[in-house]
C-alpha positions in Angstrom: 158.9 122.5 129.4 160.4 119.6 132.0 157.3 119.5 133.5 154.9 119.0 130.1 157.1 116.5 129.1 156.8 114.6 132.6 153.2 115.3 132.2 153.0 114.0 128.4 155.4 110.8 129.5 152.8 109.7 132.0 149.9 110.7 129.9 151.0 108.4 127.3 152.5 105.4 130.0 149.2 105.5 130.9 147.2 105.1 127.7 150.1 102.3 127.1 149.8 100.7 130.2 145.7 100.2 129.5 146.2 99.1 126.3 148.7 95.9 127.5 146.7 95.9 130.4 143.6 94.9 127.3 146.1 92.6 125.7 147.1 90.5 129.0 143.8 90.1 129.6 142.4 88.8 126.4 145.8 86.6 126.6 144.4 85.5 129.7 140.8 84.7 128.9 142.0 82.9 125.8 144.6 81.0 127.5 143.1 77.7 127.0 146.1 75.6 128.8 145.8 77.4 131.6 141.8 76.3 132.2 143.1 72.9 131.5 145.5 72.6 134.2 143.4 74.1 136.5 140.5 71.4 136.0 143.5 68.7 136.5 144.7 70.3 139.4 141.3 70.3 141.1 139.8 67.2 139.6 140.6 64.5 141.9 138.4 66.6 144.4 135.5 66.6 142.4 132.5 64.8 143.8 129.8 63.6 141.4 127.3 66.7 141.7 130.2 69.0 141.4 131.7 67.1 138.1 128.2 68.2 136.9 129.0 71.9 137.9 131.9 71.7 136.5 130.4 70.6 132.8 127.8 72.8 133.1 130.9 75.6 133.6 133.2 74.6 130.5 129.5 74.3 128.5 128.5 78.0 129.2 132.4 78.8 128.2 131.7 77.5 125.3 128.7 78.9 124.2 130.4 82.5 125.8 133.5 82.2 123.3 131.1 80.7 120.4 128.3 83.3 120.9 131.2 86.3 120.8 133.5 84.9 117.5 129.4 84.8 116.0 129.0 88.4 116.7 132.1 89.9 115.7 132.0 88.3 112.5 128.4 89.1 112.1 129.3 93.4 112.6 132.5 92.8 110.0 130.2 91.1 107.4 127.5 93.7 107.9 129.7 96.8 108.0 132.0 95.4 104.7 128.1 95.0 103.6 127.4 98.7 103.5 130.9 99.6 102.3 130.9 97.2 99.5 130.2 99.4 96.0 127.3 98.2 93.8 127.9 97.9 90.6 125.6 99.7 88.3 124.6 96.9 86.6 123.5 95.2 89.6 121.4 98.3 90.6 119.5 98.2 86.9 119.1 94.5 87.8 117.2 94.9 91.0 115.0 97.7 89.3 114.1 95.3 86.6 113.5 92.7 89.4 110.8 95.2 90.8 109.6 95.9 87.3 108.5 92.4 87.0 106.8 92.4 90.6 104.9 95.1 89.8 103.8 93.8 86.4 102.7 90.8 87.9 101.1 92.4 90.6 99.1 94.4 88.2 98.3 91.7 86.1 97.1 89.4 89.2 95.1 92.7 90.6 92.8 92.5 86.7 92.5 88.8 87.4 91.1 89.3 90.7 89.1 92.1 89.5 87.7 90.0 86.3 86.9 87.3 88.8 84.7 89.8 90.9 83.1 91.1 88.2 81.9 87.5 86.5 80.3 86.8 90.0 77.8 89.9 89.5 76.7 88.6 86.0 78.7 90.8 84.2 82.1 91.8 82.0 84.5 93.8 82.7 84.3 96.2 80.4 80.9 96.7 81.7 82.6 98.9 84.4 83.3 102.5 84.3 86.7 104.4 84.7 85.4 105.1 88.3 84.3 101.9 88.8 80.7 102.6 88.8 78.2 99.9 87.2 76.9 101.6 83.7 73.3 100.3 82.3 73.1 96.9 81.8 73.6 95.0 79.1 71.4 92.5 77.6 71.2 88.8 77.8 72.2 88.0 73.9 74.9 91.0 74.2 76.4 89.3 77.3 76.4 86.2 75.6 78.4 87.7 72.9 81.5 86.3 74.1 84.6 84.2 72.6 85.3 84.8 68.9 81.9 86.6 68.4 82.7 89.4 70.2 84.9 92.5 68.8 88.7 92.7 70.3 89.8 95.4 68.0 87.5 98.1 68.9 89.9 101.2 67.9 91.1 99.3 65.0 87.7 98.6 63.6 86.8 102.4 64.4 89.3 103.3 62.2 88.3 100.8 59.5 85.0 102.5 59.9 86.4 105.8 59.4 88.4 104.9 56.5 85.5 102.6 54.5 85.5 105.4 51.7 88.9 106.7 52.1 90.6 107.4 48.8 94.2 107.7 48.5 95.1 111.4 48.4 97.6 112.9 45.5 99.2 116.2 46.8 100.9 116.7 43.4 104.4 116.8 44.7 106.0 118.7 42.6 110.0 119.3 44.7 112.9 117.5 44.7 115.5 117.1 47.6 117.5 120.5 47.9 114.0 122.0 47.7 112.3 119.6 50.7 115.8 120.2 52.5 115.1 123.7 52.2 111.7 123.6 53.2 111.5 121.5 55.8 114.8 123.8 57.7 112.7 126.6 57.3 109.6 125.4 58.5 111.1 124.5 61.4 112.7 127.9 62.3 109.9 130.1 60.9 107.1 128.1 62.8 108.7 125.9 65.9 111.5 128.3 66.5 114.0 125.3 66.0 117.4 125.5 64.4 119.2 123.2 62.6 122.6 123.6 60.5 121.8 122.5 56.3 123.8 119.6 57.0 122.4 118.2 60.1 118.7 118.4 57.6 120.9 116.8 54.9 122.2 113.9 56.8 118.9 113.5 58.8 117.0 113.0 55.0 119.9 110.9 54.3 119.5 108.7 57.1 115.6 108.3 56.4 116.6 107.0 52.8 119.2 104.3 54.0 117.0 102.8 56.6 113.6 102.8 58.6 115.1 103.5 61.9 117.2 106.4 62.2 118.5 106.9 66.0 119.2 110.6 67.1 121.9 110.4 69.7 124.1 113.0 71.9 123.9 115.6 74.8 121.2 116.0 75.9 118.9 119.6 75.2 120.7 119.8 71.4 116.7 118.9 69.5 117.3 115.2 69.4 113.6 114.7 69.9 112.1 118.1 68.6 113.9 117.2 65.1 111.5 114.0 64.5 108.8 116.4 66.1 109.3 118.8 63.5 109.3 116.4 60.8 105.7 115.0 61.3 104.5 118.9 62.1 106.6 119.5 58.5 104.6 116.7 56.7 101.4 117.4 58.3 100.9 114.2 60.5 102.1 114.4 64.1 104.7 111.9 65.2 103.5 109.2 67.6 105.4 109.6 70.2 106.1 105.8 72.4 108.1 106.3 75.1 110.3 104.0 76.4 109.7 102.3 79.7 112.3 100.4 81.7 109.9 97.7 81.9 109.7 97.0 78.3 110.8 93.2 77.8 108.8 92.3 74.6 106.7 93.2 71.3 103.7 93.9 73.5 105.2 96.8 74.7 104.8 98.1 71.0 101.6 96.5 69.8 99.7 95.5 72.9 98.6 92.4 73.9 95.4 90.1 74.1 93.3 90.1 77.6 92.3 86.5 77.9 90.1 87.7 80.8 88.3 90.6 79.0 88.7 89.1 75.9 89.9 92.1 74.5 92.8 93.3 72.6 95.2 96.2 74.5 95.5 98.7 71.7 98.3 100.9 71.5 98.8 104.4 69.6 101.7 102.8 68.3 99.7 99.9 66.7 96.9 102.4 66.0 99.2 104.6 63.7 100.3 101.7 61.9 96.8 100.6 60.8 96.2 104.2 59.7 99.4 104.2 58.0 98.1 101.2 55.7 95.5 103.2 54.6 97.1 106.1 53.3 99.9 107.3 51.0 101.4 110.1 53.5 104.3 110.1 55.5 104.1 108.8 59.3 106.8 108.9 62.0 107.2 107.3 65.3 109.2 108.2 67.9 110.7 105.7 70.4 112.0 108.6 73.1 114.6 107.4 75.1 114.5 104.2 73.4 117.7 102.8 75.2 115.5 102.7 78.7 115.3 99.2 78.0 117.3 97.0 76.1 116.6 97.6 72.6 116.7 94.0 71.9 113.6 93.3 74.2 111.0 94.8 72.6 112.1 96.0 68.6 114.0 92.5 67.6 111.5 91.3 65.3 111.1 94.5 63.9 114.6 95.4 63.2 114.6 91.8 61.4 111.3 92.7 59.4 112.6 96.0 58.5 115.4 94.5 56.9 113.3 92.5 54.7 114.0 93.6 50.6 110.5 92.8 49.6 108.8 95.1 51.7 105.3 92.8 51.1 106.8 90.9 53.5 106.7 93.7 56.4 104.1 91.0 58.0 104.1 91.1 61.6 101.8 88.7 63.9 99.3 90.2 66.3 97.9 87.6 67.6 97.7 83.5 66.7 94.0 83.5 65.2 91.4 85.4 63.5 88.3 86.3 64.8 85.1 87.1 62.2 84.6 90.7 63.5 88.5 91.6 63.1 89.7 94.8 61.6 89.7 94.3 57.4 93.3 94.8 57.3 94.2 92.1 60.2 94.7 89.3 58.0 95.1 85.7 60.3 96.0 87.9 62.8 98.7 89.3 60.7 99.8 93.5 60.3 101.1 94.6 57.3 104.1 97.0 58.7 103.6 100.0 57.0 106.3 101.0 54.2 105.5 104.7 55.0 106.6 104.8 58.3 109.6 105.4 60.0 111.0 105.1 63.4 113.3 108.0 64.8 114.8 106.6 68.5 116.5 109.1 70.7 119.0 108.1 72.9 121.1 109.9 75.8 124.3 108.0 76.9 124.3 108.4 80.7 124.1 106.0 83.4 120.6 105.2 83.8 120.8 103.6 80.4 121.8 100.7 78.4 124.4 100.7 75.8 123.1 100.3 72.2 124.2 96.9 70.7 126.2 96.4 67.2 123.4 95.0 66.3 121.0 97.5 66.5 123.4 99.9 65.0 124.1 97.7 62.1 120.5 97.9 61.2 120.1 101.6 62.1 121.4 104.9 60.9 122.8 106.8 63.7 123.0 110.4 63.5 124.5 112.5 66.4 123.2 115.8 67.3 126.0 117.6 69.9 125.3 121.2 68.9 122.6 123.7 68.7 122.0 125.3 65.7 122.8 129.0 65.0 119.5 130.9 65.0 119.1 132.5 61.5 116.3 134.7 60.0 114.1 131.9 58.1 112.1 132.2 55.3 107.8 131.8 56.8 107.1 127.8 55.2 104.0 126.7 55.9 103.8 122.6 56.4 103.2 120.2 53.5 100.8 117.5 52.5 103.7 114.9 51.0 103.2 112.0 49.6 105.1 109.2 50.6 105.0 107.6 46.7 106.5 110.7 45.7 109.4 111.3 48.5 110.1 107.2 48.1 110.6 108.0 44.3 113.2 111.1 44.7 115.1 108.6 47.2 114.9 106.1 44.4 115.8 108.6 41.2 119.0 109.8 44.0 120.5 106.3 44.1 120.5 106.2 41.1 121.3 109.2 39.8 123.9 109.7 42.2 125.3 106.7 42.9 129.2 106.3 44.3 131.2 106.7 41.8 133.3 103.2 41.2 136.7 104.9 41.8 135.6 105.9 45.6 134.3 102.6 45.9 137.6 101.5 45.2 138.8 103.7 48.1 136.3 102.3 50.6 137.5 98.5 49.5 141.2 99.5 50.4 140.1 101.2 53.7 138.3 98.0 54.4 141.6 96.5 53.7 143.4 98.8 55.8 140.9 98.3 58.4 140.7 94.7 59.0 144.9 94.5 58.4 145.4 96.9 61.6 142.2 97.0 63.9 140.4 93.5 63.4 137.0 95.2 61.9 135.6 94.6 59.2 132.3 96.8 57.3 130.2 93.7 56.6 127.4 93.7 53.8 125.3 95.7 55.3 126.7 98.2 55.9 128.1 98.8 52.5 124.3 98.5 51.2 123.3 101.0 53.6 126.4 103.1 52.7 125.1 102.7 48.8 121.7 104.1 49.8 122.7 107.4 52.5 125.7 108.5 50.2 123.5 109.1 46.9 121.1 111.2 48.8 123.1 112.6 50.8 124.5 114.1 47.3 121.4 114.6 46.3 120.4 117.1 49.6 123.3 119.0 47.9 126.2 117.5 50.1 129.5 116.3 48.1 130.3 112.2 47.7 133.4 112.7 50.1 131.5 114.5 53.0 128.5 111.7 52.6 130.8 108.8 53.0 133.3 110.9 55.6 130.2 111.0 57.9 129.0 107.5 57.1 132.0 105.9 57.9 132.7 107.6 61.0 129.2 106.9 62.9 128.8 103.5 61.4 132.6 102.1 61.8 134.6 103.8 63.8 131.8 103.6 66.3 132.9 99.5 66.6 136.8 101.0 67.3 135.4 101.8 71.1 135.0 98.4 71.7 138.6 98.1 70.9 141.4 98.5 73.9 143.0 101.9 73.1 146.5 101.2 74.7 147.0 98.1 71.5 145.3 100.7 69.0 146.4 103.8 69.8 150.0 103.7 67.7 147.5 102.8 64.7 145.6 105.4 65.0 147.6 108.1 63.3 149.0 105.2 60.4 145.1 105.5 60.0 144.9 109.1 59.5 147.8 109.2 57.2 146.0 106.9 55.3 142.8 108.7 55.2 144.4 112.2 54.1 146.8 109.9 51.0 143.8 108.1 50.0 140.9 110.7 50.0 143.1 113.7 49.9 144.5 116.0 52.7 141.9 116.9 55.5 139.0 115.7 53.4 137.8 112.7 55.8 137.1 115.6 58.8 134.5 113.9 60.9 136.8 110.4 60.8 139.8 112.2 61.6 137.9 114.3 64.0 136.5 111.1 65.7 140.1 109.1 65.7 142.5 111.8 67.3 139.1 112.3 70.0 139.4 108.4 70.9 143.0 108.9 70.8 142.9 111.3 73.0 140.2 109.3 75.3 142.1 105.7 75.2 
């Protein structure tokens, strides 16, 4: 044992003894008074030529001490560089960076191609999908250019397809419980989807309060195979538009005008909207993964037009002028938005995503969708021609018929009271008229007043309490609850109280 420790003590002395040795010497080559002294002690020596030398010495010191300090903070920067965390909304910054590049490199690639293509004599839609030239065209067709020519060619098929369409009467003869009914069963019988009754309730609900419903939650629970099943159910497929990161405006939507081709982008989106105007069925669209982008970017105008009362003034601008050969229904370059249309967003909340703003959910009903439904043996219903006249008048007939009774009303006006007294929020407008409209048919569907505005409340208030810090709310969170259970009875505001003791539990 005498002898390890001998051994470990001079192990370790010498280890020591390098280490000062390291530290004397950088002592000593940083010991600037010492190189000053030495320079006075030999500079009465000097000759001329060697004063030189000497410069030329101190200069290269210099540059050696300068040129080393440069380096090592060079390696620190770079190696806190790749340690540094980036912050995810940096990372969605830089990808929407690149998004742009490569829009503008695709939209400087068709300029370069239209230029090409004008030096041969010809257009560019005079070039096949393969890039082969197809048969030419005439002189007087080539000089059909400008505001002769036709922009809206899918448009004007359709207008051409439609010149004798009459408007079709299905003679509707159910009411809500019944289409409730129907359209669960159809969905288990024939797509092999389940849904509880009262996820089909809320979801009809939610299609009578507002035009855009958003489908939220885990993913794999049917957010998107529930709008899917509703334009199977009514006989007219759902357009499906999904959502690219890229999207930064309308065009996205619509399309947009090819100053170079002189042609109008159609989308489907745009094309089931001009069919819709036609007709008297029911039409969905679904925006899948709408919260890719921003929501902001590319449905603003349409979450203001939707909001219109007068529903004549659904008028949306496609583009600034009219041309003689536009579609009929494209009047000054004007769309009517389609009344029988709605648009079902899904949305998963993970990180590759953008959180939905208050103001999309003010103008939105969101429904969430966290479990599947129980498989159950389904009666076999076949799809349905529906009008939308006739689902737009049992919507109507509910609010009225069903209306919120005054004395819950009353209830909601003190909670409001409650609310903005304890947690700063307050409903707004709105949401109350929204509240007015999903409540009534909700009923209606065969729910009960208290569950309609229990779910309402929850995923169109409480929602704004996340923005909220939890550690100043929290202590107010079960005042809340008390007041919930004394004011619309013990345990009946479940999905509220659900919701509060889960963000208590979160914050």
């Amino acid at each position: 044992m005498d002898t390890f420790l001998r051994f470990l003590y001079e192990f370790v002395n010498q280890i020591v003894a390098g280490l000062y040795s390291i530290l004397q010497g950088i002592k000593q080559i940083l010991n600037f008074p010492a190189f000053y002294n030495l320079v006075s002690q030999y500079k009465g020596d000097f000759t001329g030529a060697e004063w030189i030398l000497v410069a030329i010495t101190i200069l290269f010191m210099i540059v050696f001490y300068g040129g080393t300090i440069f380096l090592v903070v060079f390696a620190v920067r770079k190696i806190a560089k790749r340690i540094k965390p980036v912050s995810k909304s940096a990372l969605i910054n830089e990808v929407e960076e690149l998004n742009k590049k490569v829009i503008k490199l695709s939209k400087e690639k068709d300029e370069i191609l239209a230029m090409k293509v004008s030096q041969l004599g010809l257009k560019p839609s005079d070039l096949s999908e393969g890039g082969e030239l197809e048969e030419e065209k005439s002189q007087e067709e080539e000089a059909t250019a400008g505001e002769t020519g036709i922009r809206f060619s899918k448009l004007n098929l359709i207008d051409m397809e439609y010149a004798d369409y009459k408007i079709k009467n299905y003679g509707n003869t159910f009411d809500l419980p019944e289409l409730c009914y129907n359209f669960r069963n159809f969905a288990a019988s024939k797509l092999k989807l389940f849904y509880k009754e009262r996820m089909i309730r809320t979801f009809v609900a939610g299609l009578a309060s507002t035009r855009l419903v958003i489908l939220q939650g885990i993913s794999g629970t049917g957010k998107t195979s529930l709008a899917y099943a509703w334009g199977k159910f009514m006989k007219q497929d759902s357009c499906v538009a999904s959502v690219q990161p890229s999207w930064r405006d309308r065009t996205d939507l619509f399309g947009y005008f090819n100053e170079f081709t002189k042609k109008f982008n159609e989308t489907e989106l745009l094309k089931e909207m001009y069919i819709a105007d036609y007709t008297d069925d029911v039409y969905t669209v679904i925006l899948d993964e709408m919260n890719l982008s921003r929501v902001e970017y590319y449905f603003a105008e349409m979450l203001s037009i939707l909001e219109m009362p007068d529903k004549k003034e659904w008028i949306i601008e496609i583009v600034p002028n009219s041309w003689p050969s536009d579609p009929k229904k494209l009047m000054h370059g004007k769309i009517q938005v389609p009344p029988n249309m709605w648009y079902i967003g899904t949305i998963n909340n993970d990180d590759s995503t953008f959180a939905v703003t208050d103001k999309v959910y003010d103008r939105a009903m969101p429904i969430d969708i966290n479990e599947k439904g129980e498989p159950f043996t389904p009666d076999d219903v076949d799809a349905q021609n529906i009008n939308y006249s006739h689902l737009d008048k049992l919507f109507t007939e509910a609010m009225e018929n069903f209306a919120i009774t005054q004395e819950t009303l009353d209830k909601i006006e003190k909670m409001d009271d409650f609310v903005i007294k304890h947690f700063r929020i307050a409903f707004g407008n709105r949401i109350v008229a929204h509240m007015k409209k999903f409540v009534p048919v909700y009923v209606a569907c065969g729910g009960t007043e208290v569950e309609g505005v229990d779910y309402f409340i929850a995923k169109k208030i409480l929602r704004k309490f996340e923005q909220l810090n939890m550690a100043l709310i929290r202590d107010e969170i079960d005042g809340y609850i008390k007041f919930l259970d004394d004011t619309f009875g013990k345990g009946a505001m479940a999905e509220c109280i659900e919701y509060l003791l889960r963000l208590k539990k979160m914050g």
